[in-house]
PDB file of N, H, CA, C and O in Angstrom:
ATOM      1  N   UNK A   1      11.120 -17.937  11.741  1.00  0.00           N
ATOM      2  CA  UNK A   1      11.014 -17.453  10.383  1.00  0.00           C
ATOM      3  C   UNK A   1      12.420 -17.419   9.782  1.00  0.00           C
ATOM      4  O   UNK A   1      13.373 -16.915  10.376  1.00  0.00           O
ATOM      5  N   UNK A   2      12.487 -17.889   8.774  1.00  0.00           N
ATOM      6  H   UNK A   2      11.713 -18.299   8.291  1.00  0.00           H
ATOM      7  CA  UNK A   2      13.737 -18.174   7.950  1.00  0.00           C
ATOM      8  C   UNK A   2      14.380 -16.838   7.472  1.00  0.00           C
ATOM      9  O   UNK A   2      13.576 -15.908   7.406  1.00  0.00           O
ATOM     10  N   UNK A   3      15.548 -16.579   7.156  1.00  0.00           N
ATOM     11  H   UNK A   3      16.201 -17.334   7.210  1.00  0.00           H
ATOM     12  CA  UNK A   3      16.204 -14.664   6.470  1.00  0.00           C
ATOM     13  C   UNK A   3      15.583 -15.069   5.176  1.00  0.00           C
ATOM     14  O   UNK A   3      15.597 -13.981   4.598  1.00  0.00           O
ATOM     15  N   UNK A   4      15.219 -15.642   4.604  1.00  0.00           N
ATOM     16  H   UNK A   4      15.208 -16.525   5.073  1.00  0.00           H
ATOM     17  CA  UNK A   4      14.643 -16.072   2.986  1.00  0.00           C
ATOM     18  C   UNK A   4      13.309 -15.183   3.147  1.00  0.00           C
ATOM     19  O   UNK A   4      13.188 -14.180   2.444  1.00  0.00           O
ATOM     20  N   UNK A   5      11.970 -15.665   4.378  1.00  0.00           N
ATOM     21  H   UNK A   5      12.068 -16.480   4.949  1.00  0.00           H
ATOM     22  CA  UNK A   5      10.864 -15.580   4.652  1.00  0.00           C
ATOM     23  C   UNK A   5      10.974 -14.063   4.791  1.00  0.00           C
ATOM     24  O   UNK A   5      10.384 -13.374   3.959  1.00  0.00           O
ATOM     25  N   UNK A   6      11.861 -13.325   6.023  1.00  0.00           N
ATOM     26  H   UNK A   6      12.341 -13.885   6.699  1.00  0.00           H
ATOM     27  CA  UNK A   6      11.845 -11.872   6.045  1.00  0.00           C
ATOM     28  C   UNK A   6      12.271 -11.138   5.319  1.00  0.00           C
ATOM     29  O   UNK A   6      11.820  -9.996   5.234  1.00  0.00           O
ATOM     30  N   UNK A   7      13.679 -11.757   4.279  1.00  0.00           N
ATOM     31  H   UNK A   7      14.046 -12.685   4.349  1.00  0.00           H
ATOM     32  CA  UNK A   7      13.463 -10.717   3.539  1.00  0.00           C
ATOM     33  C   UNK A   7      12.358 -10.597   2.073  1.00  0.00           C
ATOM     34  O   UNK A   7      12.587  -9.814   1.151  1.00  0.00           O
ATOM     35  N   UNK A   8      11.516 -11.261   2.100  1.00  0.00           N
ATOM     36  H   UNK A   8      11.329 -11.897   2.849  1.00  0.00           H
ATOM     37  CA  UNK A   8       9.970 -11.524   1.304  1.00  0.00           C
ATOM     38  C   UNK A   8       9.254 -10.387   2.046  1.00  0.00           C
ATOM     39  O   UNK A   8       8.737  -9.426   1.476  1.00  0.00           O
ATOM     40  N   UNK A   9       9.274 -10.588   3.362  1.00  0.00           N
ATOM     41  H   UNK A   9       9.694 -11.369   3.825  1.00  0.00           H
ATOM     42  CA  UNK A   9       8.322  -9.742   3.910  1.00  0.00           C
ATOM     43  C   UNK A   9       8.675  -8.136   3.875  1.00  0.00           C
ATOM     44  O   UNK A   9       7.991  -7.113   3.847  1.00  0.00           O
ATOM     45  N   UNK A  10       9.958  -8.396   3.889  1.00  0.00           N
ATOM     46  H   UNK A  10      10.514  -9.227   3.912  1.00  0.00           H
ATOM     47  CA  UNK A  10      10.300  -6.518   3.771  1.00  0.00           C
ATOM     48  C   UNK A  10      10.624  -6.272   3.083  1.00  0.00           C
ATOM     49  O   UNK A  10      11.390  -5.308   3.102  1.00  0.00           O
ATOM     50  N   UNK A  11      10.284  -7.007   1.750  1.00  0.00           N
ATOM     51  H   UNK A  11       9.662  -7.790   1.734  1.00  0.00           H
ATOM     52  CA  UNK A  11      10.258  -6.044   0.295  1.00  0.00           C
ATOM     53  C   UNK A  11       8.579  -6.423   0.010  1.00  0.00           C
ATOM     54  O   UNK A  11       8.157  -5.762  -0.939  1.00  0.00           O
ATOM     55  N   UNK A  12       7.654  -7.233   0.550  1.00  0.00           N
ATOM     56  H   UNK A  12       7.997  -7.770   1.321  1.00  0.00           H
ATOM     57  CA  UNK A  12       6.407  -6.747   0.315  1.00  0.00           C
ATOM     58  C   UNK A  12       5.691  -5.519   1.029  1.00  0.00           C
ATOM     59  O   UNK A  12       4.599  -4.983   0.836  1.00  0.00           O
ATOM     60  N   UNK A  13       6.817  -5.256   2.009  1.00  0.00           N
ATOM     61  H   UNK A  13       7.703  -5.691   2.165  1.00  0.00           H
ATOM     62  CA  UNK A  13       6.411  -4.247   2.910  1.00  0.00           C
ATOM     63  C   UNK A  13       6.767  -2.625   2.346  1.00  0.00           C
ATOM     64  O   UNK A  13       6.120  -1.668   2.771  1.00  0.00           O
ATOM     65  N   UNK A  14       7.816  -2.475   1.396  1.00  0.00           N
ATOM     66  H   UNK A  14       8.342  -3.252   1.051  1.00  0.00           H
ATOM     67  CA  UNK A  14       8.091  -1.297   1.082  1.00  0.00           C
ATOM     68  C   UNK A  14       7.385  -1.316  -0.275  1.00  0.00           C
ATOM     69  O   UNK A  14       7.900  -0.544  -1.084  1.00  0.00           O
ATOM     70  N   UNK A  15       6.436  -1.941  -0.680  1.00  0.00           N
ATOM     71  H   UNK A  15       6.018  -2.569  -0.023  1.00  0.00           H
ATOM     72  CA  UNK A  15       6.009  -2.175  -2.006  1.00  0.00           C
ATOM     73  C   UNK A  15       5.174  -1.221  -2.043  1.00  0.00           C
ATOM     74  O   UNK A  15       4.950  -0.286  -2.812  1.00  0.00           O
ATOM     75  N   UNK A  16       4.484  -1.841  -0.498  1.00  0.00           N
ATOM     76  H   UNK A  16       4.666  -2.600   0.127  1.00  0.00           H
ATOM     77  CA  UNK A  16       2.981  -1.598   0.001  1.00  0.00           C
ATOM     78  C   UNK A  16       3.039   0.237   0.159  1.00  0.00           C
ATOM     79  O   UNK A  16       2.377   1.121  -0.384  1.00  0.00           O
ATOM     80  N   UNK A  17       3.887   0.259   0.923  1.00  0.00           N
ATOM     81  H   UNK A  17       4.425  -0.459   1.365  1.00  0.00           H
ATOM     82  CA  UNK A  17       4.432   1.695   0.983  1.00  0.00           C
ATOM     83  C   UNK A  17       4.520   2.940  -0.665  1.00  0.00           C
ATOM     84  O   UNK A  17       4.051   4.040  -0.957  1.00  0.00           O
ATOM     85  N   UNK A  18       5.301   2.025  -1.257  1.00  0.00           N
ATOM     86  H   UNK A  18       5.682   1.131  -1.021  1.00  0.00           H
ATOM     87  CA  UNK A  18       5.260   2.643  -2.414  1.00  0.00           C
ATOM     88  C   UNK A  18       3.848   3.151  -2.917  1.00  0.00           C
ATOM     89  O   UNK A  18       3.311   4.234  -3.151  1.00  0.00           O
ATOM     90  N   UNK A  19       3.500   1.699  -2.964  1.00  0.00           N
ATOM     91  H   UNK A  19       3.936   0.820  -2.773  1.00  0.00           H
ATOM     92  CA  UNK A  19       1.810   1.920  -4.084  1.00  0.00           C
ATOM     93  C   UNK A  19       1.155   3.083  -2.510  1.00  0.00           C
ATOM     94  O   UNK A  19       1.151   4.280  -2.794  1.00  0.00           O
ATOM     95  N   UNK A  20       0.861   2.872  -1.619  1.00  0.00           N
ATOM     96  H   UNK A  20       0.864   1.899  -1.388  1.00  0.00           H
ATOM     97  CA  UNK A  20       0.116   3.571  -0.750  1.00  0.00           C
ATOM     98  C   UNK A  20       0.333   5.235  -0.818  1.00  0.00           C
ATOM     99  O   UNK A  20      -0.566   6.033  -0.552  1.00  0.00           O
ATOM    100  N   UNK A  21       1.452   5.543  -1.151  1.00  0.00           N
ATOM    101  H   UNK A  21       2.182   4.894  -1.367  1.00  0.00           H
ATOM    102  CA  UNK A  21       2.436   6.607  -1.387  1.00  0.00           C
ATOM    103  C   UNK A  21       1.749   7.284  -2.731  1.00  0.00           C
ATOM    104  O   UNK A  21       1.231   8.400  -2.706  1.00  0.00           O
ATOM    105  N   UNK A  22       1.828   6.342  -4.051  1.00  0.00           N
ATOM    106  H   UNK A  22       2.248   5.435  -4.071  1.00  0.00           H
ATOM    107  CA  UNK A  22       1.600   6.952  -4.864  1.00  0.00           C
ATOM    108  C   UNK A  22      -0.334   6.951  -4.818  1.00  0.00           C
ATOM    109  O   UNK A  22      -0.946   7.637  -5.637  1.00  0.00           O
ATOM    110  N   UNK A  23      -0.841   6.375  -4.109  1.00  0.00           N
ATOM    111  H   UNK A  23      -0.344   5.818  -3.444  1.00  0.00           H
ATOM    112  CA  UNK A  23      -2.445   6.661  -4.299  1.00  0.00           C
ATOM    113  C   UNK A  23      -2.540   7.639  -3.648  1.00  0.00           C
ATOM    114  O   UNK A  23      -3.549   8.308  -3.875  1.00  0.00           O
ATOM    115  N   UNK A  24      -1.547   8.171  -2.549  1.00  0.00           N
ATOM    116  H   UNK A  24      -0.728   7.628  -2.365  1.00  0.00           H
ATOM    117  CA  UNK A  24      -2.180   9.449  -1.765  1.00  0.00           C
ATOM    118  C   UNK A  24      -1.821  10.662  -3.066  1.00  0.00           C
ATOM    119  O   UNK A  24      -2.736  11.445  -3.324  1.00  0.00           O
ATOM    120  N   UNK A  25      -1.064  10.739  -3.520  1.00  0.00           N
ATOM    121  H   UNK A  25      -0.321  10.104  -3.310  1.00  0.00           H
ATOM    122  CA  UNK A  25      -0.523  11.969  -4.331  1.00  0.00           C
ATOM    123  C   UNK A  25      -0.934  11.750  -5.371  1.00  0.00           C
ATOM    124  O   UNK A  25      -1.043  12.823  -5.966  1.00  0.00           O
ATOM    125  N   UNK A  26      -1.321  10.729  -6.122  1.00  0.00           N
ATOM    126  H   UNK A  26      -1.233   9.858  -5.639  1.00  0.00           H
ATOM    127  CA  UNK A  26      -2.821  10.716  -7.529  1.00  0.00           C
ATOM    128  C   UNK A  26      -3.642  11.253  -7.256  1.00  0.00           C
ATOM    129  O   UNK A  26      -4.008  12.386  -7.565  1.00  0.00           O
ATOM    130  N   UNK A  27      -4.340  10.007  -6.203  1.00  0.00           N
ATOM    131  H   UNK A  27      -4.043   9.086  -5.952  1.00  0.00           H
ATOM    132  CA  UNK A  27      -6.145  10.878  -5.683  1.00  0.00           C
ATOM    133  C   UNK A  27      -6.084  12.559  -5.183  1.00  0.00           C
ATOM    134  O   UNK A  27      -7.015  13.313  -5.466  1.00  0.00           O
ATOM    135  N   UNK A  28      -4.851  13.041  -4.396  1.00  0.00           N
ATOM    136  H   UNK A  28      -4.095  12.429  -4.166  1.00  0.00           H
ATOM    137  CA  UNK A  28      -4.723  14.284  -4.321  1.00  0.00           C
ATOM    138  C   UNK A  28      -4.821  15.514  -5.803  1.00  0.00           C
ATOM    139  O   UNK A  28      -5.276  16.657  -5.818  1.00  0.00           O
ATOM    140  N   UNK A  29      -4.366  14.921  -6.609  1.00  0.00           N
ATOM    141  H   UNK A  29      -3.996  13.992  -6.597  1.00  0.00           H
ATOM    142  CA  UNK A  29      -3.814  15.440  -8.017  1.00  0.00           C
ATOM    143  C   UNK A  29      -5.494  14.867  -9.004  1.00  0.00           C
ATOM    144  O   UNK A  29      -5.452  15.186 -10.193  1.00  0.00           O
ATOM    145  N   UNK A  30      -6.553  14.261  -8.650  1.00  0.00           N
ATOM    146  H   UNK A  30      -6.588  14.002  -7.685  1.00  0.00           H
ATOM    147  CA  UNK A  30      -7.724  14.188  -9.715  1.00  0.00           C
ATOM    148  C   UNK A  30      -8.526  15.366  -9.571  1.00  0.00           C
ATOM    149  O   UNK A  30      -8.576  16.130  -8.607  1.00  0.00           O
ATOM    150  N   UNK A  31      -9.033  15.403 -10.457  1.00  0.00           N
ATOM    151  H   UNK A  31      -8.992  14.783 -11.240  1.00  0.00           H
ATOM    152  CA  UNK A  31     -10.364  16.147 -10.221  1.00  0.00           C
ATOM    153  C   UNK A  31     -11.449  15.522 -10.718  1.00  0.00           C
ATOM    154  O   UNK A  31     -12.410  16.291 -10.725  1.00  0.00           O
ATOM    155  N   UNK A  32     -11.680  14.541 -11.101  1.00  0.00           N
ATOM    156  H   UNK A  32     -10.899  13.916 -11.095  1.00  0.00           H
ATOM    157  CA  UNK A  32     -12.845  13.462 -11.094  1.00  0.00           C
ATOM    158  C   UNK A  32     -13.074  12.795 -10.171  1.00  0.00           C
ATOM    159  O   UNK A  32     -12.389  11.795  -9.959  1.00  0.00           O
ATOM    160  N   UNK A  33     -14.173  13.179  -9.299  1.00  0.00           N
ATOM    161  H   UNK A  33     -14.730  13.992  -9.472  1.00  0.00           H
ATOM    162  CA  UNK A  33     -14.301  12.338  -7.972  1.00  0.00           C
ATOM    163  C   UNK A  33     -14.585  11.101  -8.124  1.00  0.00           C
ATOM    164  O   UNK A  33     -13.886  10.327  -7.470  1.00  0.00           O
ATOM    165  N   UNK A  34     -15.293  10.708  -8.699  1.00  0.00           N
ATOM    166  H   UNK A  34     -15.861  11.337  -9.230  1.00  0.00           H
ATOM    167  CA  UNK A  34     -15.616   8.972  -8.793  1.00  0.00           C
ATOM    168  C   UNK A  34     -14.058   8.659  -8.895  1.00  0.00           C
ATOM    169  O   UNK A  34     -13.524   8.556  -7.791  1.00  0.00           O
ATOM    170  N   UNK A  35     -13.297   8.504  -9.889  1.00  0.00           N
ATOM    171  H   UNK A  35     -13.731   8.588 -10.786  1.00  0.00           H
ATOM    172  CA  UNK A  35     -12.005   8.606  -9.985  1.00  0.00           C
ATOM    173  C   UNK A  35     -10.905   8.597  -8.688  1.00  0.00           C
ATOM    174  O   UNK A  35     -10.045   7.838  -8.242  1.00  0.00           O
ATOM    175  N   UNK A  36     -11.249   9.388  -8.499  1.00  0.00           N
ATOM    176  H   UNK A  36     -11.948  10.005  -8.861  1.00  0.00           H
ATOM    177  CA  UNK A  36     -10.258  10.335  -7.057  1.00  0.00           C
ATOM    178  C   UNK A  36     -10.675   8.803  -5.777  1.00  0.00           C
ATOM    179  O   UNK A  36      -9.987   7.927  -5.253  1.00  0.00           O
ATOM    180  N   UNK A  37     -12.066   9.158  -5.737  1.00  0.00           N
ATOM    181  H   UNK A  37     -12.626   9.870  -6.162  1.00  0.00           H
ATOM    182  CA  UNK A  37     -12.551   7.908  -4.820  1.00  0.00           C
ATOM    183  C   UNK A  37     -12.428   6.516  -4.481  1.00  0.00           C
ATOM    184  O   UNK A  37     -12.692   5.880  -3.461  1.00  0.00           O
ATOM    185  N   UNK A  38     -11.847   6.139  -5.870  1.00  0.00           N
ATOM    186  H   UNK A  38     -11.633   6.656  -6.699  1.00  0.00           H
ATOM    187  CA  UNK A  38     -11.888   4.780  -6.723  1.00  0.00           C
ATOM    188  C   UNK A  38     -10.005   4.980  -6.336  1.00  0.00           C
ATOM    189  O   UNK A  38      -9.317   3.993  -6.597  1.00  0.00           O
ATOM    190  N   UNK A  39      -9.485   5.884  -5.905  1.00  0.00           N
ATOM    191  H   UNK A  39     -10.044   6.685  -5.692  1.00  0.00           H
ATOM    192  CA  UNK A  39      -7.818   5.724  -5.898  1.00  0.00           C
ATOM    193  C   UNK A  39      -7.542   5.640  -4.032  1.00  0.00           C
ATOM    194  O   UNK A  39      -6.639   5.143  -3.359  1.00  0.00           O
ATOM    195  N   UNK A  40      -8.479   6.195  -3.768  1.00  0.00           N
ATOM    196  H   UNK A  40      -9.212   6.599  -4.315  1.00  0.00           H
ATOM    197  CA  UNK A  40      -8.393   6.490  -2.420  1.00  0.00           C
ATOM    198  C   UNK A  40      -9.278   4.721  -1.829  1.00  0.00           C
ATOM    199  O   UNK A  40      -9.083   4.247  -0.710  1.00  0.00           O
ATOM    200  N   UNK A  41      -9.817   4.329  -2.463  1.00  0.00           N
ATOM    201  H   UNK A  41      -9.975   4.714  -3.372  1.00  0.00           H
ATOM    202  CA  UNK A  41      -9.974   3.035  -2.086  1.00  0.00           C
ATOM    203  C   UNK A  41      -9.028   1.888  -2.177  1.00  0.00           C
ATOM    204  O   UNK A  41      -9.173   0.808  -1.605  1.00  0.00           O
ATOM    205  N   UNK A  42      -7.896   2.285  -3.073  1.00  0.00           N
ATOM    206  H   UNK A  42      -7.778   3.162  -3.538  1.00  0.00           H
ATOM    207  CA  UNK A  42      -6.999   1.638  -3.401  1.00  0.00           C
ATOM    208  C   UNK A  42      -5.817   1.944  -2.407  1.00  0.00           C
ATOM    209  O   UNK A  42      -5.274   0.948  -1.930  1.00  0.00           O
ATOM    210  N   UNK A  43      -5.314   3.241  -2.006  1.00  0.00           N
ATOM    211  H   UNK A  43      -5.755   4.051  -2.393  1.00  0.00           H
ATOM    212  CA  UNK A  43      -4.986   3.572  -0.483  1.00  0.00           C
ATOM    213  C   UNK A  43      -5.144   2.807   0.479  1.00  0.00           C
ATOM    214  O   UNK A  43      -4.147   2.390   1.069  1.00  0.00           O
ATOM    215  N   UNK A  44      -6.398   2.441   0.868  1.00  0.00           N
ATOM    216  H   UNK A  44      -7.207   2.780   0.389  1.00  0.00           H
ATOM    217  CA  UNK A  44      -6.838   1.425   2.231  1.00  0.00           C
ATOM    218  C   UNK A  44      -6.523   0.509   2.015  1.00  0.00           C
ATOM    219  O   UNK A  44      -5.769  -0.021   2.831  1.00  0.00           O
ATOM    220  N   UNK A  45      -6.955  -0.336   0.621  1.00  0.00           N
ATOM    221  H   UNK A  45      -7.567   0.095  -0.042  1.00  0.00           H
ATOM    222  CA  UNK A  45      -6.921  -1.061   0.167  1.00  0.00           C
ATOM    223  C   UNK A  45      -5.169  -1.565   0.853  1.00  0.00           C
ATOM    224  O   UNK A  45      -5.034  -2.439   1.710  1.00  0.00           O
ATOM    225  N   UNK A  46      -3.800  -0.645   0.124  1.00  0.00           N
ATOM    226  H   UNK A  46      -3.909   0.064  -0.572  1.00  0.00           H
ATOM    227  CA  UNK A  46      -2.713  -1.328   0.276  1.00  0.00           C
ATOM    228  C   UNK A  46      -2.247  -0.853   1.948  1.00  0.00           C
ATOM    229  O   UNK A  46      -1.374  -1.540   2.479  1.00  0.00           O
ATOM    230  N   UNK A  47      -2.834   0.294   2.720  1.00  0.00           N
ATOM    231  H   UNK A  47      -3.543   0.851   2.288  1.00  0.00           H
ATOM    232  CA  UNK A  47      -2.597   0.456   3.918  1.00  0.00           C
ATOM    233  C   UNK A  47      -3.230  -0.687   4.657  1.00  0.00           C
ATOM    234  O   UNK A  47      -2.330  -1.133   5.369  1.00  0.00           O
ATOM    235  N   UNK A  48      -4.320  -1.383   4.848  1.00  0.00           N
ATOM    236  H   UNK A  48      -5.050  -1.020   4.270  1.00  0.00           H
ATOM    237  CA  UNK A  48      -4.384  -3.131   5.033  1.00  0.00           C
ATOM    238  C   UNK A  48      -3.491  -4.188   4.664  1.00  0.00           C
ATOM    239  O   UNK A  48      -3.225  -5.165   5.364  1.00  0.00           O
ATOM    240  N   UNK A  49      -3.028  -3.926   3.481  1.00  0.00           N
ATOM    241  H   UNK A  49      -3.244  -3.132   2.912  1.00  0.00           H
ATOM    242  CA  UNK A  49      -2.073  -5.095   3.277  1.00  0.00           C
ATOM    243  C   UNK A  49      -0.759  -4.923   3.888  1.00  0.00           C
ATOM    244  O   UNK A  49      -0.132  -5.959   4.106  1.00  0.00           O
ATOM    245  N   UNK A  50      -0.167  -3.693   4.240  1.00  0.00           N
ATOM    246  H   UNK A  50      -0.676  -2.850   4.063  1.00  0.00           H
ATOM    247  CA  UNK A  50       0.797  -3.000   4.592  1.00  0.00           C
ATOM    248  C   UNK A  50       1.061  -3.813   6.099  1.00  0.00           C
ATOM    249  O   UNK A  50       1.980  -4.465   6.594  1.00  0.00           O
ATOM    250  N   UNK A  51      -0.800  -3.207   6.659  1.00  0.00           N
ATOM    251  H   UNK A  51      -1.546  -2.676   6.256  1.00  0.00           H
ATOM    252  CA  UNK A  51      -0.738  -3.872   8.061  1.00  0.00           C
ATOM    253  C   UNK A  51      -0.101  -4.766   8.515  1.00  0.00           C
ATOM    254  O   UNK A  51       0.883  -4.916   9.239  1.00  0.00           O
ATOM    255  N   UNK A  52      -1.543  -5.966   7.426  1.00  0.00           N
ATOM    256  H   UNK A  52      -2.343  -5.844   6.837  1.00  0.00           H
ATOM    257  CA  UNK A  52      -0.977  -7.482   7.833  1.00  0.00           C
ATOM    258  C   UNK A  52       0.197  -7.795   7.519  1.00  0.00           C
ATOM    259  O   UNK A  52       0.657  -8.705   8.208  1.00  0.00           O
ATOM    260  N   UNK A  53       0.996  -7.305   6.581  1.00  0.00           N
ATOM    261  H   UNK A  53       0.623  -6.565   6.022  1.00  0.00           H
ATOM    262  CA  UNK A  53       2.489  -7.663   6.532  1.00  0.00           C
ATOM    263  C   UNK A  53       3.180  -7.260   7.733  1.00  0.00           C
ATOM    264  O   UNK A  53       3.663  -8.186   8.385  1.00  0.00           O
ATOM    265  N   UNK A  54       3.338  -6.091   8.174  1.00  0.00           N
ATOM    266  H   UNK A  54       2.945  -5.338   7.645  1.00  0.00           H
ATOM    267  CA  UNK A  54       3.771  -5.847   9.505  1.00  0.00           C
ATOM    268  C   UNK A  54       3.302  -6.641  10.066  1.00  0.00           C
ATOM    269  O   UNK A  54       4.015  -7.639   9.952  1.00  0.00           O
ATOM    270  N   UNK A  55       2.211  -6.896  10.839  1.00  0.00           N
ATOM    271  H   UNK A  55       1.632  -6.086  10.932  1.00  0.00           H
ATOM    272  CA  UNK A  55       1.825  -7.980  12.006  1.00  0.00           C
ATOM    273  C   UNK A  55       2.397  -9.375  11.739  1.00  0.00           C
ATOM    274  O   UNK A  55       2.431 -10.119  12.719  1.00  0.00           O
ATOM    275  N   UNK A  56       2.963  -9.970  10.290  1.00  0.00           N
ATOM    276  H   UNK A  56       2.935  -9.366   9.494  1.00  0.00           H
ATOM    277  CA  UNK A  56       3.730 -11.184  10.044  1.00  0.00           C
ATOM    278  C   UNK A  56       4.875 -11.267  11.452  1.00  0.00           C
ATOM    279  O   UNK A  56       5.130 -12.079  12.342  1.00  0.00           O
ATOM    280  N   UNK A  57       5.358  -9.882  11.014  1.00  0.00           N
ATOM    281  H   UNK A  57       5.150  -9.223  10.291  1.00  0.00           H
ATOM    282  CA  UNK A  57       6.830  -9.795  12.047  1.00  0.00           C
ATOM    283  C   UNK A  57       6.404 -10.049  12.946  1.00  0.00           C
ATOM    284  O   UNK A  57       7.097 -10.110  13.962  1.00  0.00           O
TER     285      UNK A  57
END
């Protein structure tokens, strides 16, 4: 893997972090559950992508 390729991967990797970061402390902060639910799917959602970026390495 090329330093071009990793450093792609470890700024898609702290991205993932970020957004994952801010869905835990939204969905914590709703009080509309459909809402709340719909953020917390978005959570998994980037904690999967998070994954497979790690497993690149």
């Amino acid at each position: 893997m090329t330093n071009k390729e990793l450093l792609y991967i470890e700024d898609a990797l702290g991205h993932e972090k970020f957004m994952k970061s801010c869905s835990v402390k939204t969905s914590s902060k709703l009080t509309d559950p459909a809402l709340s639910g719909y953020v917390k799917q978005l959570e998994q959602k980037h904690t999967e992508l998070y994954n497979k970026f790690l497993n690149l390495l």
